[in-house]
C-alpha positions in Angstrom: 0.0 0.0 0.0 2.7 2.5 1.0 4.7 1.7 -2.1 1.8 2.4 -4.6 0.7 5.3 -2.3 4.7 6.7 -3.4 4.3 5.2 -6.9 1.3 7.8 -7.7 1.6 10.7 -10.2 1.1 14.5 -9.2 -2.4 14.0 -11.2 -3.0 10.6 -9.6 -2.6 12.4 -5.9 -5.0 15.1 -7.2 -7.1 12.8 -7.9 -6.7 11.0 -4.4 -7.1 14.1 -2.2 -10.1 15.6 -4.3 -12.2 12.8 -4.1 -11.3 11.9 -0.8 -12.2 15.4 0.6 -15.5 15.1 -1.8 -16.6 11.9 -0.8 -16.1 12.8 3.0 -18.0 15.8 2.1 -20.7 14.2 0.3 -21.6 11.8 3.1 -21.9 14.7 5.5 -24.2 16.0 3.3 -26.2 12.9 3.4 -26.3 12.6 7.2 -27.6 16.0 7.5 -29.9 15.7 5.2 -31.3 12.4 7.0 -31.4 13.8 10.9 -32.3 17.8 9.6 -33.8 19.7 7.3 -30.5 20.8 5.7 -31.9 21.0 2.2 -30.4 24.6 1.2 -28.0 24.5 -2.1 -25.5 26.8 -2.7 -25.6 28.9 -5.9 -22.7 30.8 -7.4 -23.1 34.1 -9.2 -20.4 37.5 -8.8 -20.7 37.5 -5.5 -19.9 33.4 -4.5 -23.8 32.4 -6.1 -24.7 30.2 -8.9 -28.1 30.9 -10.0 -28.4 28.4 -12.6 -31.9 27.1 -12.6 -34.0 24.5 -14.0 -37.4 24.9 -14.9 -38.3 23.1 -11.7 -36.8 25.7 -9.8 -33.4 23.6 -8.8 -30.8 25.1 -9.2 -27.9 22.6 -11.7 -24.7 24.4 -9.5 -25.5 22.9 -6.4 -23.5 22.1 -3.7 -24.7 18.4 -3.4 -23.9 18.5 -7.6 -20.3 20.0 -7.6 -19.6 17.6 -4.5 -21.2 14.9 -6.6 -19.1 16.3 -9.7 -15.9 16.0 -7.9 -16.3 12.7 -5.6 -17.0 10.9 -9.3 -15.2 12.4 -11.1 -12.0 12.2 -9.5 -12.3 8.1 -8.6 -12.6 7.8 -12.6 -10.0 9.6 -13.6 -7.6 8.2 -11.0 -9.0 4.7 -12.4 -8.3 5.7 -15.5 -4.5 6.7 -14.9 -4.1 3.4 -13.0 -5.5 1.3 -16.0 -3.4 3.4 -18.4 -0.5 3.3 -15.9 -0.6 7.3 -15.9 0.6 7.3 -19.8 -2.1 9.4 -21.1 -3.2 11.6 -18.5 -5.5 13.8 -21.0 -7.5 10.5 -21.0 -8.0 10.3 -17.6 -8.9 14.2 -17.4 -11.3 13.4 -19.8 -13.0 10.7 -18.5 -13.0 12.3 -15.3 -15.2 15.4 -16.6 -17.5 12.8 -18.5 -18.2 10.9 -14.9 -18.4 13.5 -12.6 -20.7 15.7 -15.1 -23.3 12.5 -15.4 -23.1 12.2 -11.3 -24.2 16.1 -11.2 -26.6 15.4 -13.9 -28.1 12.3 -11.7 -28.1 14.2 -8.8 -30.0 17.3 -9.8 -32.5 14.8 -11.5 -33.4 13.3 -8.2 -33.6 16.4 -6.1 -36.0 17.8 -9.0 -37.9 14.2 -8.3 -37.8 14.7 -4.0 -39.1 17.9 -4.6 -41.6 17.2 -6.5 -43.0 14.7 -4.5 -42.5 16.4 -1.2 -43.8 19.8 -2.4 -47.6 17.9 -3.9 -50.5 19.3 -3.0 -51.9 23.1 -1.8 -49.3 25.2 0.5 -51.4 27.1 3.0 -48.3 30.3 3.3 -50.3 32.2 5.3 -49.8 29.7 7.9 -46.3 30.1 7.7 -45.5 33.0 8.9 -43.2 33.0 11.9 -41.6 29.8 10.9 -37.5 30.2 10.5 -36.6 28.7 6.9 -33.4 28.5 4.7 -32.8 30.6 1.7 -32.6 27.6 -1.7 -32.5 30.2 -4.4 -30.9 33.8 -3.8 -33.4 36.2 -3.0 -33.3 39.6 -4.8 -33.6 42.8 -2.6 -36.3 45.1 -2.0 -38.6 42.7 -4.0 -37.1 42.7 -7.1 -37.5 39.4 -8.0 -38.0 36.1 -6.4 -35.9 33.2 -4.7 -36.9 30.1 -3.2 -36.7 29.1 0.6 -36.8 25.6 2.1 -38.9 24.5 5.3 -40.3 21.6 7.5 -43.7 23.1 7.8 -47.3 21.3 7.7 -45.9 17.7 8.4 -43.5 18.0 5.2 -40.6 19.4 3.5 -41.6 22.7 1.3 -40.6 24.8 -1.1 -41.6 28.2 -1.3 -41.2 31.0 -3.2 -39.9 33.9 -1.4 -39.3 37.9 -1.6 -37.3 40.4 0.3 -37.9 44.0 1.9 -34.0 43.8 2.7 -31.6 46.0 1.0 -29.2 43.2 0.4 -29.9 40.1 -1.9 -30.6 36.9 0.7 -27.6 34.9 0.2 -28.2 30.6 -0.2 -28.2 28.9 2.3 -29.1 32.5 4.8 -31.3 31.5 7.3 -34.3 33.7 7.2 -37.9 34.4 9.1 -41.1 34.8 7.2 -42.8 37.8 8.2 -45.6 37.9 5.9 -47.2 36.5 3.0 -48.5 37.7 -0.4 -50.2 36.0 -3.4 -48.7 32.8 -2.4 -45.2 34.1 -2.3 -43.9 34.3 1.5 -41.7 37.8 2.8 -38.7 37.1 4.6 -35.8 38.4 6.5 -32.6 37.5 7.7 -32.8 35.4 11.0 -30.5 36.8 12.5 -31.3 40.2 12.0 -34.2 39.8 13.4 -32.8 37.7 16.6 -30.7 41.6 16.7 -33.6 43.6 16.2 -35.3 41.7 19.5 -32.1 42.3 21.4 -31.9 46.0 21.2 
């Protein structure tokens, strides 16, 4: 083990680190995901989000995806440089985009399918107000335009969509109170602002 561990390539330890770090990664998100409602995806636009959407509303740059992206991708390609005995590393590169860009695809597939099925049926939102949710989708400020948020709330996961008064966009992943509702589309602010707000 120790020799082939010193036998590997610069590319083969990239490999080995990467997808290492992004399996570990990946099966944290898992566990969450199981014992919370940790459901929030990370977007990246000029400011660190990606707001990439599908027409279901999930988001393709996620961070379950990329993790998902990386953890494949990087077991192929170091399988591939340990079947070509790390002669053609532009192979393994290769493959290694081609694997870890159908794990992304798989993964967004099936969150679009969880969603779908967990988010059925009519979404009373004005019930909702007070309830502490987590920003899925960037949130514009001062209402111009709408994000998504994510909740436990009415004896299931939801998906709403969501608006701000803020004067900053709601980052992914912000935590975030609903403090109204309108036309189906909940109004929220920052958590913890809020949690200051009540301190003062």
């Amino acid at each position: 083990m120790k020799e082939w561990f010193l036998g590997l390539s610069v590319m083969e330890h990239i490999y080995l680190w990467l997808g290492v770090a992004a399996t570990l990664f990946l099966i944290i998100q898992i566990i969450l995901m199981c014992f919370s409602s940790f459901g929030g995806d990370v977007d990246i636009d000029g400011d660190g989000d990606i707001d990439v959407d599908t027409d279901s509303g999930v988001s393709i740059f996620t961070v379950k995806s990329v993790t998902a992206f990386f953890a494949v991708g990087s077991w192929a390609g170091l399988l591939t440089c340990a079947l070509t005995e790390g002669k053609m590393q532009w192979i393994s590169l290769l493959f290694a985009v081609i694997a870890g860009a159908a794990a992304m695809a798989v993964v967004v597939v099936l969150i679009r399918a969880v969603l779908k099925l967990q988010c059925n049926g009519a979404v009373q939102t004005d019930k909702l107000i007070g309830q502490r949710a987590t920003v899925y989708v960037s949130i514009p400020p001062l209402r111009g335009g709408r994000g998504k948020i994510t909740l436990n709330a009415q004896g299931r996961f939801l998906e709403v969509d969501a608006m701000t008064d803020s004067e900053e966009k709601l980052a992914v992943d912000e935590p975030v109170e609903i403090i109204a509702t309108e036309n189906e589309c909940a109004v929220v602010k920052k958590a913890q602002n809020i949690k200051e707000n009540e301190n003062v």
